[in-house]
C-alpha positions in Angstrom: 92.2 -51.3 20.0 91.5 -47.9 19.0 89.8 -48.7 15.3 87.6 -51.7 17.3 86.1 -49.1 19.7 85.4 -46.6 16.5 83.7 -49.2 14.5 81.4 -50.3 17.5 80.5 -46.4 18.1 79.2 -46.3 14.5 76.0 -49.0 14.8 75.2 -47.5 18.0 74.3 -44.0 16.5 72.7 -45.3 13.7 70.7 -47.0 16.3 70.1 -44.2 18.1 69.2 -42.2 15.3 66.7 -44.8 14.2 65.2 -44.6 17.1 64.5 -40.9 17.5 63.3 -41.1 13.8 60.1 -44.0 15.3 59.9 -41.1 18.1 59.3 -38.7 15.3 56.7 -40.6 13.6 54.7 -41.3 16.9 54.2 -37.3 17.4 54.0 -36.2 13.7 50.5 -35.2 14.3 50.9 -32.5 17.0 54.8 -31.6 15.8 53.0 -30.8 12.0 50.1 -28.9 13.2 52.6 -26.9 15.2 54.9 -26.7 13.1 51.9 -26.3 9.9 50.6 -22.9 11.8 53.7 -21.1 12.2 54.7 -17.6 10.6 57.7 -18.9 9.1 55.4 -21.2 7.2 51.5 -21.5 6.6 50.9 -19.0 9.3 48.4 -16.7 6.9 46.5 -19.8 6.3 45.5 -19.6 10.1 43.6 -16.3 11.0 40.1 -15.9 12.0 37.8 -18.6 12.2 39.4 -21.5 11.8 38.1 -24.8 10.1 37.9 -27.3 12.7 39.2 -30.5 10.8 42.7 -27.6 10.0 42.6 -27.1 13.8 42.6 -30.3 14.5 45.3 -31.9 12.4 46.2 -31.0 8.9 46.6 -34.5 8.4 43.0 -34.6 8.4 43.0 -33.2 5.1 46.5 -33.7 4.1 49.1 -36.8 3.7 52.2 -37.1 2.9 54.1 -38.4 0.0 56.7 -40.0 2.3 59.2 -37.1 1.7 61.1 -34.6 3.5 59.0 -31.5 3.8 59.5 -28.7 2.8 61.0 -29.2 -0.7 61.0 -26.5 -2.9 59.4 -26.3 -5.9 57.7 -30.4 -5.1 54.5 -31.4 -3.6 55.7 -32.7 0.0 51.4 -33.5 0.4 48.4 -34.4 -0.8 44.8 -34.0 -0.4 43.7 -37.5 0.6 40.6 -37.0 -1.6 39.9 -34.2 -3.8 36.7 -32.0 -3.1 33.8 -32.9 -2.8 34.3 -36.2 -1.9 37.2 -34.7 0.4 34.2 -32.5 2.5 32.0 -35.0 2.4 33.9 -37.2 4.5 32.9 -34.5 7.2 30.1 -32.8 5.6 27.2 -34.9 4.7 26.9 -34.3 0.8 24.3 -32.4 -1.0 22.0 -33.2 -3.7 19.0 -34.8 -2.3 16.8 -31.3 -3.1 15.1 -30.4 -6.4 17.1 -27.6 -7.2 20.8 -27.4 -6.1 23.5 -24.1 -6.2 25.5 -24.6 -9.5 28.9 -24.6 -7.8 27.5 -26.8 -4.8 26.4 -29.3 -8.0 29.7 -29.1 -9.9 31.8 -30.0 -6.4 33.0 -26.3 -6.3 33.3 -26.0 -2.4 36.6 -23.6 -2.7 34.5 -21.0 -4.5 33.0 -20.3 -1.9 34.7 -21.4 1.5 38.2 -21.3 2.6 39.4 -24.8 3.6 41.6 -24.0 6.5 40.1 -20.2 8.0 38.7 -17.0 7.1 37.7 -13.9 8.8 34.2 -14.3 8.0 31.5 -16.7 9.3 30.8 -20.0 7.9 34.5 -20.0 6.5 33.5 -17.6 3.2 36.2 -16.4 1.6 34.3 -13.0 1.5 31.4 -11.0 3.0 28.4 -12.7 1.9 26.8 -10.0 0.3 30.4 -9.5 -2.0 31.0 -12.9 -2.1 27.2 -13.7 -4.0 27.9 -10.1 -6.2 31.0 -12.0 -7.9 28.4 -14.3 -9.6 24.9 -12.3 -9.0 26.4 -8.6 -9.7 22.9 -7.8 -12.0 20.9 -7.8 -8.1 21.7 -4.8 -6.9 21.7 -2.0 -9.8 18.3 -0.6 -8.6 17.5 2.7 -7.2 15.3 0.8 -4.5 16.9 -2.4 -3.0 14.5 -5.0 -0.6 15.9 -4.9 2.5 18.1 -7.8 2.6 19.5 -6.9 -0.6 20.7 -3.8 0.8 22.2 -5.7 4.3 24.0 -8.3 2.2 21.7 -11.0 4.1 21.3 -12.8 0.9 21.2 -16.4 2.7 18.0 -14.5 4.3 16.1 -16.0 1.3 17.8 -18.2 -0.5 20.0 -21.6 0.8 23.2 -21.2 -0.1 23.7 -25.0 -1.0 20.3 -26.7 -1.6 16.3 -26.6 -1.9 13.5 -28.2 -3.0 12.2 -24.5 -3.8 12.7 -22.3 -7.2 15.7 -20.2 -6.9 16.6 -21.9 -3.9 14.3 -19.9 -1.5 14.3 -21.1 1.5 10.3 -20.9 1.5 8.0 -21.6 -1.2 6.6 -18.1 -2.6 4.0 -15.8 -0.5 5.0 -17.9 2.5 8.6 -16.7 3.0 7.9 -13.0 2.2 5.3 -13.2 4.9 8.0 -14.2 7.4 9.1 -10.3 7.5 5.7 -8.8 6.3 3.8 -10.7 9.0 0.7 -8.1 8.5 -0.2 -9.7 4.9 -0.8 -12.8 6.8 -4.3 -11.1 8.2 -4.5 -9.2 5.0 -5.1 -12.6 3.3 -7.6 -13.0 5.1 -10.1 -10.7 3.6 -13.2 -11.6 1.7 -11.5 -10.5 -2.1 -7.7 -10.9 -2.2 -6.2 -10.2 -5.5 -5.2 -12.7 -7.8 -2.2 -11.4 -9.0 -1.5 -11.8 -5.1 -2.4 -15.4 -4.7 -0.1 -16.2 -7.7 2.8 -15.1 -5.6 4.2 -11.8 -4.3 6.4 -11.4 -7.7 3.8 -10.9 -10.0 3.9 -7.4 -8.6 7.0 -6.9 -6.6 10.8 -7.5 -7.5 12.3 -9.5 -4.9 16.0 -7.8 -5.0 15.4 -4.3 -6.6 13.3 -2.3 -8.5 13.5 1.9 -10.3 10.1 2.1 -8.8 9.2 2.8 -4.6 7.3 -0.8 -3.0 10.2 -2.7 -5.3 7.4 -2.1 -8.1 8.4 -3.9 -11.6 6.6 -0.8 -13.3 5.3 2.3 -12.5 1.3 3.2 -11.3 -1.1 1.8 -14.1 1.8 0.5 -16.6 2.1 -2.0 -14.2 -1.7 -2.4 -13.6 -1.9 -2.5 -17.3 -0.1 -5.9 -17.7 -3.0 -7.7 -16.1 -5.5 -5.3 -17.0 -5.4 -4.2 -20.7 -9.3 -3.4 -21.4 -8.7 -0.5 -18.5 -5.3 0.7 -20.2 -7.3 0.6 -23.3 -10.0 2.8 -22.1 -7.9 5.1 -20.7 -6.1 5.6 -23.7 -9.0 6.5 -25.6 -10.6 8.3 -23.4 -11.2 12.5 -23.6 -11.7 12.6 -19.6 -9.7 10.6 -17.9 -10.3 10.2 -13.7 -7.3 12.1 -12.0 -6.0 9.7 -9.6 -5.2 7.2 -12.5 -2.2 9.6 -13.3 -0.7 10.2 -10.0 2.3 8.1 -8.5 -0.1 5.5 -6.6 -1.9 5.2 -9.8 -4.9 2.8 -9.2 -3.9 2.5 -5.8 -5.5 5.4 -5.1 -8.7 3.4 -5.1 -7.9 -0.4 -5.3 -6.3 -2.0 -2.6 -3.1 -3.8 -4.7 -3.3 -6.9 -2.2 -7.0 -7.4 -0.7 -10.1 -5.7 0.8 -13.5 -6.5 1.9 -14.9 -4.8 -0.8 -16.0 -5.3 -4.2 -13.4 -4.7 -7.1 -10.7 -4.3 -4.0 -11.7 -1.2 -3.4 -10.2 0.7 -0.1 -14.0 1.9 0.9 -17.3 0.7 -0.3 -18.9 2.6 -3.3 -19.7 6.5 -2.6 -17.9 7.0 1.1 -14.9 6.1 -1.4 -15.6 9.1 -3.6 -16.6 10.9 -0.9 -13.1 11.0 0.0 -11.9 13.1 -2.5 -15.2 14.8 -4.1 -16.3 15.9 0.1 -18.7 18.6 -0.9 -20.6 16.5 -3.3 -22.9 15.3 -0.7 -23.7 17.9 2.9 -25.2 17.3 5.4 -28.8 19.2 4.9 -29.6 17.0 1.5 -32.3 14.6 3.0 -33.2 13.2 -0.7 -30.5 11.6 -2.3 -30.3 10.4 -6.3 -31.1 6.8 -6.0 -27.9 5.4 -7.1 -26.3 7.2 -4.7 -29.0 6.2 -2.0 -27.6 2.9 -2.9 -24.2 3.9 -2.3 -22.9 4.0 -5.5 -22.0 6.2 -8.0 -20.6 4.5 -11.2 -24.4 3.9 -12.7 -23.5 7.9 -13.6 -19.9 8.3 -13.4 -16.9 5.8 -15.0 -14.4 5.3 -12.4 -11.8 5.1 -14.8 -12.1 7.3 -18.3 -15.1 8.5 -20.5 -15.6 10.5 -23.8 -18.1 12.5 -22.4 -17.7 15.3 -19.5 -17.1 14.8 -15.5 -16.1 11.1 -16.1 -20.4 10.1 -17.4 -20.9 7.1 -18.7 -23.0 8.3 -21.6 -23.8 11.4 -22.9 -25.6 14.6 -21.0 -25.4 18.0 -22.9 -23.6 20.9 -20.8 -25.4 24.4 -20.2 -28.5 25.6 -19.0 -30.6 25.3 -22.5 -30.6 22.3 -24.9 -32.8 22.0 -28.2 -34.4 19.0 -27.3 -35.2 15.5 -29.2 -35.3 11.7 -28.5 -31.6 11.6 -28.4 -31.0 14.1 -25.9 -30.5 13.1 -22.6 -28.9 9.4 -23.1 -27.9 9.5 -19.6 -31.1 10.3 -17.7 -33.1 7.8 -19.5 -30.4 5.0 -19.3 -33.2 5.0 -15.6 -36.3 7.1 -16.3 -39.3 6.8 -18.9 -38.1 9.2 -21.7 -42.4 9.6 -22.0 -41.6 11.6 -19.5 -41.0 14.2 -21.8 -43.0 13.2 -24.9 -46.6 14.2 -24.7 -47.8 17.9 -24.0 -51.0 16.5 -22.2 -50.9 13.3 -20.1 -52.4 11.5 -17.0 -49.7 9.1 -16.2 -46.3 9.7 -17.8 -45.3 12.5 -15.0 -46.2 13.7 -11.9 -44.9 17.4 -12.7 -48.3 18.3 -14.3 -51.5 20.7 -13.6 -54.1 18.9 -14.4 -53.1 16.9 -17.6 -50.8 19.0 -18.8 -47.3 18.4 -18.7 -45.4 20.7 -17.1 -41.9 18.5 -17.4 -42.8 19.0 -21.6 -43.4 22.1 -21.6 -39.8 23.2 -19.5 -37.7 20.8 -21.8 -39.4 19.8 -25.2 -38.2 22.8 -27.2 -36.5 23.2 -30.0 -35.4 26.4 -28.8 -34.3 27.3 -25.3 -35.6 23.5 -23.8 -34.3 23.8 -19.8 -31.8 21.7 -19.0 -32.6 18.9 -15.9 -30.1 20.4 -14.4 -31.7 23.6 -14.5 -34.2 22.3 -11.2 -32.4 19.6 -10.3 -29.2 18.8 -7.9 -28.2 15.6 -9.9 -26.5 14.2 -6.8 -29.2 15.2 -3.8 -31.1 18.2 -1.9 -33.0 19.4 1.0 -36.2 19.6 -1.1 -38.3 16.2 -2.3 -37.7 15.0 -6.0 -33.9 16.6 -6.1 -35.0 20.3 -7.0 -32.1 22.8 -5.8 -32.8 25.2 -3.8 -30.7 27.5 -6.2 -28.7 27.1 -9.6 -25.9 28.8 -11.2 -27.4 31.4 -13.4 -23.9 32.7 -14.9 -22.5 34.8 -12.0 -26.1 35.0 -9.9 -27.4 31.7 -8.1 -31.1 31.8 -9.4 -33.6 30.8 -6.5 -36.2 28.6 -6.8 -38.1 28.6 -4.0 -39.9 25.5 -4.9 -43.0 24.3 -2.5 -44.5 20.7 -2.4 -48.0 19.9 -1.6 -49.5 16.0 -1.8 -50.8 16.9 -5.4 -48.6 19.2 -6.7 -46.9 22.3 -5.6 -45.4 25.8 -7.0 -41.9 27.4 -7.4 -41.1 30.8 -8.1 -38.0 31.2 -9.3 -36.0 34.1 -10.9 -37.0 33.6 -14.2 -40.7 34.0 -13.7 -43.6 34.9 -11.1 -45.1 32.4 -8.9 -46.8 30.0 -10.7 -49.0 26.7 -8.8 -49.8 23.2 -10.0 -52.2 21.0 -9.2 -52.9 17.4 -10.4 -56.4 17.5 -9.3 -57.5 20.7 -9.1 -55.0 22.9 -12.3 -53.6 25.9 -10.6 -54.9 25.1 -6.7 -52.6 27.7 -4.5 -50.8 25.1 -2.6 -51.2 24.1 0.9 -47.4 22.7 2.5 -47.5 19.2 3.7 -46.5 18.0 6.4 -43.1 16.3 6.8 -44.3 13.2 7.1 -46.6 13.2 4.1 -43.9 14.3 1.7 -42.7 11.0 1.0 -46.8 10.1 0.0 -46.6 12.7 -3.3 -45.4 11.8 -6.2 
């Protein structure tokens, strides 16, 4: 009786146990993620941020190979599919942009993310800024780093996974740098913007890093010069060479790099541009300005960027206060006036500087020995007195007076260098009787 009531006990424990085992199966969801996340087994996997499909089951990912588990040394699981096609079950899958990330394209979603949790957002296994280094590390070995850059926010410009944009920008060109510089968007706006400008903000500006301040790819003019070679040339050759060229801004001194209002993107129109650095040039008493200045300009004289001949002229004026003259004297000056000016002893037309017919312009500056420089009357750039003439010149360490006198048909001067002498166009050597200021502009 005995060995009957031992061999019944045995099917009833088997059935018991088969029965717990169905139990089992019914919970293995809940019992393996508990049992998954614990420190005496894949506890590390779970700090942080946690990937929700892992924090939901790791069956989501994961199957098993119908074995006990653990087993050491064997695979007790599986991936059910291996990535990408195991993401994109949850994460819609990439590809439909022009350009995609290489590791996105090659399925390499664990180069990036951690599949169960990770201490930084988005699931990277790193900082971004590190993380981007370990492929990108040639983007930040610049003395000067764009802002972004230098904050790591590389996704700040660029998708991590997908664009339809070069180097996966998250904008196309000009448009996503004006997201930060929001003034450029009015600067655009101006009447002359520069075309290095409209062909994107790079043509100028590294986007990462640079050696040079404003992310610069080169220096002042060198970088000028890649656009602009018949300047660089210029310069190169030139004997005078316009100061602000060689300074740090470079041509920025005078250009606006991205846009202006005015002709040639300059930063001011014409003279009040000048005027900026050459202030004494033009005061406040000279009521007769030279005409190219009255125009409000000064390049018909001057090259803005580099000349062979002295104070930056565009052709050639001799220096001092006496010049042999002949025809090719004076290139300059007669670039604008009649050189007959100067030709004929006697004449009735070629000058109004003249008693009588005689030409009193000839006979200052048509000598071959000691011929009067214009300068030696004249204030090139304006004056207080009618037809330029200073009311003073340098006369080596003494300022020589002139103390010249208009009338409606002629006038005198009596300057240092001689006694008071008149001149009349009508009437040779009438003493001269001042005008009034109304009638100055009425004499030639």
């Amino acid at each position: 009786m005995p060995m009957i009531k031992k061999s019944l006990c045995l099917p009833a424990v088997f059935l018991v146990l088969i029965v717990l085992g169905l139990l089992l199966l019914i919970n293995t969801p809940a019992v393996c993620q508990e049992s998954c996340s614990t420190s005496a087994c894949h506890g590390k996997l779970f700090q942080g941020n946690i990937h929700p499909a892992a924090a939901q089951s790791c069956e989501s990912c994961h199957e098993s190979q119908g074995v006990p588990h653990p087993q050491g040394g064997k695979a007790s699981f599986k991936l059910m599919q291996q990535p990408p096609a195991l993401c994109a079950m949850c994460h819609p899958p990439f590809g439909t942009k022009r350009n995609t990330h290489p590791p996105v394209k090659d399925g390499m979603c664990l180069s990036c993310h951690s599949p169960h949790a990770s201490k930084e957002p988005k699931l990277l296994l790193q900082p971004l800024k590190d993380l981007c280094l370990t492929c990108h590390p040639d983007k930040v070995n610049f003395k000067y780093l764009h802002g972004p850059v230098s904050a790591g926010d590389c996704t700040n410009c660029h998708s991590p996974h997908e664009s339809d944009n070069k180097a996966l920008l998250v904008k196309d060109g000009s448009e996503l740098c004006f997201t930060c510089h929001v003034d450029m968007q009015e600067v655009m706006k101006r009447k002359g913007v520069h075309p290095a400008l409209l062909s994107g903000c790079t043509s100028c500006h590294n986007p990462h890093g640079a050696p040079y301040k404003k992310l610069l790819s080169a220096e002042g003019e060198k970088l000028c010069a890649q656009c602009h070679p018949q300047i660089t040339e210029k310069v190169e050759k030139a004997k005078v060479i316009h100061a602000p060229i060689k300074t740090e801004k470079g041509c920025a001194s005078c250009h606006s790099p991205h846009a202006s209002e005015n002709e040639k993107l300059l930063i001011k129109k014409g003279k009040d541009l000048c005027l900026d650095c050459h202030k004494n040039i033009i005061t406040k008493n000279m009521t007769t300005l030279h005409g190219p200045i009255n125009n409000g300009i000064c390049t018909p004289c001057h090259d803005p960027h580099g000349s062979q001949y002295a104070k930056l002229l565009v052709k050639e004026f001799p220096a001092g206060e006496y010049t042999p003259y002949d025809d090719k004297e004076y290139v300059l000056c007669f670039s604008c006036h009649d050189r007959n000016l100067l030709k004929f002893p006697d004449t009735s037309f070629a000058t109004g500087f003249r008693d009588g017919d005689r030409n009193l312009h000839y006979l200052h500056v048509n000598k071959k020995d000691k011929g009067r420089n214009c300068t030696f009357c004249h204030n090139m750039h304006g004056s207080s007195n009618p037809k330029l003439i200073a009311d003073s010149v340098p006369f080596g360490k003494w300022s020589l007076p002139l103390k010249f006198m208009k009338t409606e048909t002629g006038g005198s001067c009596s300057p240092g260098c001689h006694k008071q002498y008149n001149y009349d166009r009508k009437t040779p050597g009438k003493a001269p009787e001042p005008v009034k200021p109304t009638e100055e502009k009425k004499g030639k």
